[in-house]
C-alpha positions in Angstrom: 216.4 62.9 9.1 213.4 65.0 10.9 214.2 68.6 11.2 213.0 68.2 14.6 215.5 65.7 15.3 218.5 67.9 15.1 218.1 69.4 18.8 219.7 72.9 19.3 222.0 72.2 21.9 222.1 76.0 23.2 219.2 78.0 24.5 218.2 79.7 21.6 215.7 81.9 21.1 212.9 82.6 18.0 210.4 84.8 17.5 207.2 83.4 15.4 204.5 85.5 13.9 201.0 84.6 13.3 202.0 82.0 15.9 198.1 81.5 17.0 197.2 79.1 13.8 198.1 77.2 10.7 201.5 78.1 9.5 202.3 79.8 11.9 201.6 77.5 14.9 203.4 74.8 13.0 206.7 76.9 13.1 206.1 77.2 16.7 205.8 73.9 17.7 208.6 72.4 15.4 211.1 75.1 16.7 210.2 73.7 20.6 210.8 70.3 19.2 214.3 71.6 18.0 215.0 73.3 21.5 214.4 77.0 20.9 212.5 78.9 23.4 209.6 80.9 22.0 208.3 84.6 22.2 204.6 84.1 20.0 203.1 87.1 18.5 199.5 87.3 17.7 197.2 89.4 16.4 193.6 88.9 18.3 193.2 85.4 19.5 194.8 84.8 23.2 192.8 81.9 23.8 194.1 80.4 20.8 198.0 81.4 21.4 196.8 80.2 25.2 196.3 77.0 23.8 200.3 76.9 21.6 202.0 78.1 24.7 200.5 75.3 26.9 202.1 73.0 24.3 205.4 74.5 23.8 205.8 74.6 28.1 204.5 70.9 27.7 207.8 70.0 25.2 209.7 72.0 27.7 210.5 75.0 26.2 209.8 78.5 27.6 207.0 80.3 25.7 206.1 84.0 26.0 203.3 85.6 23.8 202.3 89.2 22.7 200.1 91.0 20.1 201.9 94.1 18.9 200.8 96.4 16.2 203.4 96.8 13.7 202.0 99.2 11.8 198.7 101.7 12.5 196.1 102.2 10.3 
């Protein structure tokens, strides 16, 4: 069995890192398969996280994204 085939029933909620590409976006989506709700962090590309949080709303999953600087330099 798909992971993506065992649907959280409740809402559930994830946060996914590095959300904007490879990996990372992958996570996303699979987690909106499953039925989570998603809160995307990035680090620089909003048109690219733009892009995962049109597809996330698209499966039907809420999908909020933010850049936030976890440590200074």
């Amino acid at each position: 069995m798909k992971v993506s085939e065992q649907r959280v029933k409740t809402d559930r909620y994830a946060l996914v890192t590095g959300a904007s590409d490879r990996i990372g976006k992958a996570i996303a989506l699979e987690l909106a398969e499953m039925g989570y709700h998603l809160v995307l962090h990035y680090r620089s590309s909003l048109a690219k996280i733009e892009q995962v949080k049109q597809q996330i709303e698209g499966i039907g999953r809420k999908a909020v994204s933010r850049t936030i600087r976890f440590f200074s330099r």
